[in-house]
C-alpha positions as CSV (number, residue, x, y, z in Angstrom):
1,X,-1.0,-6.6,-4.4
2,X,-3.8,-8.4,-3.0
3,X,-3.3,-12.3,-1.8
4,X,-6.1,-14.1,-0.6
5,X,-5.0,-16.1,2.4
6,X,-5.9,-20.0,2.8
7,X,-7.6,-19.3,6.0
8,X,-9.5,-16.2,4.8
9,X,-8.7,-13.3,4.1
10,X,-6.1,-11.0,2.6
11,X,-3.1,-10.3,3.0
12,X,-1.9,-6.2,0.8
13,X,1.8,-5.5,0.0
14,X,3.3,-2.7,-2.3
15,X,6.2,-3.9,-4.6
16,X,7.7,-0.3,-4.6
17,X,7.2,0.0,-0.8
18,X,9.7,-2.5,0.7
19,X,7.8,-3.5,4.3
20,X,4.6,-1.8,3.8
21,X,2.1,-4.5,4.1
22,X,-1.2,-4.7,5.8
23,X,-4.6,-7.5,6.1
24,X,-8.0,-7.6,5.6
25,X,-10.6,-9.8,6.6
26,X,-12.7,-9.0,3.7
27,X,-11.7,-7.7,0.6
28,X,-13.3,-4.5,1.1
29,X,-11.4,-4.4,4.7
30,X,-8.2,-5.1,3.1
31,X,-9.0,-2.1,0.2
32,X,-9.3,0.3,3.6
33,X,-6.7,-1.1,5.8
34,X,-4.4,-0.9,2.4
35,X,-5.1,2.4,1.9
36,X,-4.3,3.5,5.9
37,X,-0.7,1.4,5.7
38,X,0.2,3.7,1.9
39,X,-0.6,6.8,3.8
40,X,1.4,6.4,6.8
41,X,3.7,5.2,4.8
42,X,4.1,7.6,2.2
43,X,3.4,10.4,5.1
44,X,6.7,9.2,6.8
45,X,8.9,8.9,3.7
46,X,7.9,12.6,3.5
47,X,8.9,13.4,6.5
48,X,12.5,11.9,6.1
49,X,12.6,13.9,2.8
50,X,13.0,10.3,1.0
51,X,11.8,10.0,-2.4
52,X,8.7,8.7,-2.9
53,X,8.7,5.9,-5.6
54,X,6.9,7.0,-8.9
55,X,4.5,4.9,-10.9
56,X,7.4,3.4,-13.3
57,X,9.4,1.6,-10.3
58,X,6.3,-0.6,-9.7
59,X,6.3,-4.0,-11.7
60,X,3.7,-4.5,-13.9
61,X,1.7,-7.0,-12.0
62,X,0.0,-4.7,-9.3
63,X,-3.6,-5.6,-9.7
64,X,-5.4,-2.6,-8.1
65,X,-4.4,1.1,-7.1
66,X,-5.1,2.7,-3.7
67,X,-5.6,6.5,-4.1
68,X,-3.9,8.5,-0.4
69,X,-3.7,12.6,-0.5
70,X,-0.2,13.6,1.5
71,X,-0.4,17.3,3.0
72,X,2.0,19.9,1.5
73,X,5.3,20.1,3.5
């Protein structure tokens, strides 16, 4: 989810994703800066051989997806 900040800005979180959050200055910022946090995130949930959450645990009110590639372990 995207939240535009009172002082500028957006703030990115992923419902799935408990703790995986990340900010923007601009919108465009806060597309690339959400798409480095769901990498490393995702990238360590592979590593701990934890499951990664699957389209159907997010709620219906994400507004925009952010496409990662994970290497084959």
């Amino acid at each position: 989810m995207f939240e535009p900040e009172e002082n500028g800005g957006y703030t990115v979180w992923f419902p799935a994703l408990r703790g995986c959050l990340t900010f923007g200055a601009t919108l465009d910022e806060a597309r690339e800066m959400a798409a480095e946090a769901l990498q490393g995130y995702l990238e360590i949930l592979q590593e701990d051989g934890t499951p990664i959450p699957v389209e159907g645990d997010v709620p219906a009110t994400v507004s925009e997806r952010v496409r990662v590639q994970l290497k084959a372990v």
